[in-house]
KOLDREN-646696 format. One record per atom (N, C-alpha, C, O): y, z, x. Coordinates in pm, whole numbers, plus 50000, padded with zeros to 5 digits. Atoms other than C-alpha are relative to their C-alpha. Example, Ala and Ser with C-alpha at 12.3 -4.5 7.8 and 13.67 -1.06 7.14 Angstrom:
2
498815000050089
495505078051230
501205000050090
501185006650194
498814999449918
498945071451367
501095007349923
502205009049974
end
This chain:
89
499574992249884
787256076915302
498924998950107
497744997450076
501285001649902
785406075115662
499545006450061
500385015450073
500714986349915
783316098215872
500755002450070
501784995750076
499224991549874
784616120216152
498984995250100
497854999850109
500665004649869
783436100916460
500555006450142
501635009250194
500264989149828
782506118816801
499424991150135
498444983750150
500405009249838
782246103717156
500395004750087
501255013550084
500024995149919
781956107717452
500724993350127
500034992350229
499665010449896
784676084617688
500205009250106
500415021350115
499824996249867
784866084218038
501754997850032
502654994049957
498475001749976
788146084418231
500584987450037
501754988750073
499675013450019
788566044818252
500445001349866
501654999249861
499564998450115
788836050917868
501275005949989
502375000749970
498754988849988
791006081417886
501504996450024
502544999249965
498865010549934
793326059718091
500504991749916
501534992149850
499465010850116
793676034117897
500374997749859
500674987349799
499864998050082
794066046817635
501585009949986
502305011149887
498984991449948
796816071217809
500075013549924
501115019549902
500144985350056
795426103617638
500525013750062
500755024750010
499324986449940
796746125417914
501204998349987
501755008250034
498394998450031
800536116317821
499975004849842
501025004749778
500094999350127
799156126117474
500685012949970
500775018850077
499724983250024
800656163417320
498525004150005
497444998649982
501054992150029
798676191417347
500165011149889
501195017649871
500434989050113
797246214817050
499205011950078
498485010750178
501054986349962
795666250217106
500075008349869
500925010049781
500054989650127
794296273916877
498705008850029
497585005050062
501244986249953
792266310316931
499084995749862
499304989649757
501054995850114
788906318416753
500644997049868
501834996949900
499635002450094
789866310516394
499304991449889
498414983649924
500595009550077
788876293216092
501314996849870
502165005249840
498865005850102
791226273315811
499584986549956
498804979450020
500175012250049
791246244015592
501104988950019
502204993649989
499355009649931
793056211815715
499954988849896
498974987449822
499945014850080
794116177915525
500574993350135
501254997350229
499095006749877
794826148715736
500794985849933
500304974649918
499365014650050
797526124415589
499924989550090
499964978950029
500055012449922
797286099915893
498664999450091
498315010750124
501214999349881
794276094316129
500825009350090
502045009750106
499504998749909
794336114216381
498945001550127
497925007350089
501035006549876
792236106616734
500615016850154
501585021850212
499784979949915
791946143916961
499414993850078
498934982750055
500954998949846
790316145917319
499765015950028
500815021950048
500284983449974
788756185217378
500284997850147
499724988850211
500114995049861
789666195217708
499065015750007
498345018850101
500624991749967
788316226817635
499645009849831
500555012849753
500004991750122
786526248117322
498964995349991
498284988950070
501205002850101
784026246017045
500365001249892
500975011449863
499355001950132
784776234716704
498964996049906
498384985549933
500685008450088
782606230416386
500974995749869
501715004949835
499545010550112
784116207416092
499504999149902
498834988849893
500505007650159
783126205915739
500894992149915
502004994849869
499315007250162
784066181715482
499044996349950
498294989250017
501035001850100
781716179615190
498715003350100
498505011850187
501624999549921
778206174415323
499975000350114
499315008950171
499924998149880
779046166015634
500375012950117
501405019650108
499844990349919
778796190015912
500544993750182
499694986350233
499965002849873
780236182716280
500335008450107
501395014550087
499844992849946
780046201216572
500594994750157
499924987250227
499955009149839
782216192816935
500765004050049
501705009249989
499804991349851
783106204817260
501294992450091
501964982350070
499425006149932
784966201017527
499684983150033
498794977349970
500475013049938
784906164817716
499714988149840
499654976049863
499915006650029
784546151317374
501464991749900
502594996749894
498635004150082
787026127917135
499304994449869
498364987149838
500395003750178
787096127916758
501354991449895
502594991449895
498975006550049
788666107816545
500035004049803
499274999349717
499614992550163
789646124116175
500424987049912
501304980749971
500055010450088
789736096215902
501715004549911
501985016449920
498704999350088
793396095915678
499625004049897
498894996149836
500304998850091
793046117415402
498635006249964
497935007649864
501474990450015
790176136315491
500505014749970
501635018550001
499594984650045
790276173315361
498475009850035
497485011049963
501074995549955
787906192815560
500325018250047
501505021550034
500024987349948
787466232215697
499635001150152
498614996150200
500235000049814
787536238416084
499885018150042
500555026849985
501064989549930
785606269016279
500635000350168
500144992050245
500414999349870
786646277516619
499415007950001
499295016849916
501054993749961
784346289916786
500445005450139
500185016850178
499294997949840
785996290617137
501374993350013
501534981150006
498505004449962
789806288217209
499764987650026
498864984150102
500155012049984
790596251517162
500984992450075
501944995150003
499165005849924
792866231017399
499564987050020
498774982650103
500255016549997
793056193317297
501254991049998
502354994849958
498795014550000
795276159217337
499684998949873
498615003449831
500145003550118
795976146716990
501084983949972
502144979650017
498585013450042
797836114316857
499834999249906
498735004249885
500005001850135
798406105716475
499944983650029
500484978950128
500175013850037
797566068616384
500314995349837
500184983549803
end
């Protein structure tokens, strides 16, 4: 299974990638445990989120984009009302 990768694209990316025709997710303060049967590739417009699965710890904000591995089974933290683009792969 592969890490939870975090970056930081600009809006040439964004674009081209066409993340703003993407759906949007929201979710208040909260915490819960998550499985992900397919990849799935987010953009934060706005929040703070920490991520555990096993050892790993990840923490990320607005402006950035994460990409969740297939089959990862991890625990998620908001921290600040979250409002992100999402796509399944």
């Amino acid at each position: 299974m592969g890490k939870i990768v975090v970056s930081k694209p600009d809006e040439a990316e964004l674009a081209k990638m066409g993340v703003r025709q993407w759906p949007v997710w929201e979710a208040e303060p909260s915490s819960f445990p998550w499985h992900y049967d397919s990849t799935e590739v987010c953009y934060l417009l706005q929040g703070k989120v920490t991520v555990k699965a096993g050892d790993e710890e990840v923490v990320f904000g607005a402006g950035d984009m994460v990409v969740f591995p297939a089959g990862l089974d991890c625990f998620w933290t908001v921290h600040q009302s979250v409002r992100k683009h999402y796509s399944f792969r």
